[in-house]
N, C-alpha and C positions, 0 to 999 in steps of 0.2 A: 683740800682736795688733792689726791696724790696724782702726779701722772702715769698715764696709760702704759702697760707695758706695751712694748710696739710690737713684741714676740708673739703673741697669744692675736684669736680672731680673724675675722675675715681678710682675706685680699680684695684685692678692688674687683676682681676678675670674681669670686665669689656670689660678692655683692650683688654684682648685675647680673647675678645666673639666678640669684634670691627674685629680686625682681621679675626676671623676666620669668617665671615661673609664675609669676601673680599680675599676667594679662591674661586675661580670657581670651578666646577663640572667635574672632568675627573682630575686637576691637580698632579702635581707631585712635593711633596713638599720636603724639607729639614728646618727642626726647631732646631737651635741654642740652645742650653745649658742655663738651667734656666729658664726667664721668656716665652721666648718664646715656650718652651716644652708644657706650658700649654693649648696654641692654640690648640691642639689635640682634646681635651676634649667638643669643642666647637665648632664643625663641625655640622651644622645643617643634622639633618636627611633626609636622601635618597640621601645627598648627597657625591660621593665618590670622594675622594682623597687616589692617593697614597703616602707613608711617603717611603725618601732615607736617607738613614744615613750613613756618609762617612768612616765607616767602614766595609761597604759592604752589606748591607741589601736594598732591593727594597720591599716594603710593612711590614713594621714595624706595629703591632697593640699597643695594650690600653699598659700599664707600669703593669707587671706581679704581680698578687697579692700575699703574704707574704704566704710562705710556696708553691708555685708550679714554684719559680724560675730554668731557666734553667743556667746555671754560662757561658752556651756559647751563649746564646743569650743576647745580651747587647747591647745597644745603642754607639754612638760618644762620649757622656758623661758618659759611664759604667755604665747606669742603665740597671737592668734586663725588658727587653719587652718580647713584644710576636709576633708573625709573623700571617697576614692573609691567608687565603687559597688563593695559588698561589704565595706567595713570593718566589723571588729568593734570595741567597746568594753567593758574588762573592769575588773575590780579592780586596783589598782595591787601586788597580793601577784601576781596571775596575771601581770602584766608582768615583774616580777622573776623569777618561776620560769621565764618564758620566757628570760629570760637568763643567767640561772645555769644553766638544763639544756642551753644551748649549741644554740638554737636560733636564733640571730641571726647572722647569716654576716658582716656588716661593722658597724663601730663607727668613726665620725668623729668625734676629738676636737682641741681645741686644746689648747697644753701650755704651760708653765712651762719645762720643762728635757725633754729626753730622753738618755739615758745611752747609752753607747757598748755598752753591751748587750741594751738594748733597756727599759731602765727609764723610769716616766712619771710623772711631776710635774707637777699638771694642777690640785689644788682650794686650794692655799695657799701662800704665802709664808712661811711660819712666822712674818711679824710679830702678833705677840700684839696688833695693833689687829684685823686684817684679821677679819670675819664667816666663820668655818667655812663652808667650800659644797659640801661633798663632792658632795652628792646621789646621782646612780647610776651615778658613774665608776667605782669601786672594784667593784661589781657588773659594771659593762661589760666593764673590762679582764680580769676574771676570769673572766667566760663568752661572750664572744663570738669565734667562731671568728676572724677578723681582725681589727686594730686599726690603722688609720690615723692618723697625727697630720699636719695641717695648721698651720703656726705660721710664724710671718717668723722668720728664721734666726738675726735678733740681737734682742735688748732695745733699746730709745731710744736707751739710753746703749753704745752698743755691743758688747753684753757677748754671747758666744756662747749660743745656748737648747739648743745638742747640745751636752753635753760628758761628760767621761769619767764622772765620775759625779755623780748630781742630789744639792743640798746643800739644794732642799726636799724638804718631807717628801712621801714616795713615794704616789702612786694604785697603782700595781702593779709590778713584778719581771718583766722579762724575755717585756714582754707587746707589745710594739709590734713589727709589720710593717715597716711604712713611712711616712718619712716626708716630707713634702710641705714645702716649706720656699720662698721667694720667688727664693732660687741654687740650689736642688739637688732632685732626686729621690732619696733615698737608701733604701738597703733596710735591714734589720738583717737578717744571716743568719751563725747559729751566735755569736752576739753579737760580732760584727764590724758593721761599719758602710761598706756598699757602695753607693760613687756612679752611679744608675742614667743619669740624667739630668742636665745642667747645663742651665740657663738662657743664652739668648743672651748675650755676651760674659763670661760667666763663665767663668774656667779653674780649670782643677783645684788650681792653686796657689792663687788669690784666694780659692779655697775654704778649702782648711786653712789659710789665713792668717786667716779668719774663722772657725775652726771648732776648739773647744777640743779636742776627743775626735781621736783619729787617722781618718782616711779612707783607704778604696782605692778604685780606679777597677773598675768591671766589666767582664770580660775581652768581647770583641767577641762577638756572636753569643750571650751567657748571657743 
């Protein structure tokens, strides 16, 4: 497998405009720690989406600007936010049951690996150094009605993050949508792995040549 030219394809700032293009209007979101925080920022205008955050916030606004931080309003990843008129704030047992009852329409995370089925490896490497960080991925993947993964398509060292199946240990089975990657838009559907979108001078070949798990193209007009 060759590695990636780093020159060609999306930016990360792309990416999350890829994404955020593909929540609908009225949603109820939940955004994963890191790259996918930045979806926020890329919500096309007039239209609303509400932000959950699984430490208890239902309308999280913009990320609190330098000097009018509140130290108790913070996000799932302890950044200072801000809240829209109208947010509630609840126990963190009442964010979870909103998520397990399958009340959160999209879930943006970044991943480790994702399997040609639609499996997600997202809180560990299995190195026995690494600090455990599950937190509420394992909850998310299992009750929210879609799952998105945003991730750059290879490791540093050029090693594929889609492949046929994840060799860390699993957040969830058969639970990811789509994935956003820095070459491709790809869907999982019936656990096949369907290329929706290429990234400017990426072809379908440079793709599977970078990409461990098999791929098809999506027939014209699907």
């Amino acid at each position: 497998m060759e590695l990636n030219n780093k020159n060609i394809g999306w930016s990360v700032t792309e990416m999350a405009q890829k994404v955020a293009m593909d929540i609908n209007d009225g949603a109820y979101v939940n955004l994963g720690i890191g790259m996918p925080e930045l979806v926020a920022g890329f919500i096309p205008e007039g239209r609303e989406v509400i932000y959950h955050t699984e430490n208890g916030l239902l309308g999280m606004g913009k990320t609190a600007n330098i000097g009018t931080e509140d130290p108790e309003l913070v996000n799932a990843g302890k950044k200072y936010v801000t809240a829209i008129p109208g947010a509630a704030y609840f126990h963190h047992a009442d964010s979870f049951a909103m998520i397990r009852g399958g009340h959160i329409d999209i879930c943006v995370l970044g991943a480790y690996q994702v399997s040609e089925e639609g499996d997600i490896a997202n809180w560990s490497t299995g190195n026995s150094n690494d600090i455990p960080a599950v937190g509420g991925a394992m909850d998310l993947v299992a009750g929210v009605k879609t799952i998105f993964v945003i991730t750059k398509h290879s490791t540093k060292s050029g090693e594929s993050k889609i492949v046929k199946q994840c060799t860390y240990p699993l957040t969830g089975k058969n639970v990811v949508s789509r994935i956003y990657s820095n070459l491709a838009i790809i869907d999982v559907i019936n656990k096949e792995l369907v290329v929706r979108e290429l990234a400017p001078e990426v072809t379908f070949k440079y793709l599977q040549q970078n990409t461990e798990a098999k791929l098809s193209l999506a027939k014209e007009g699907s």
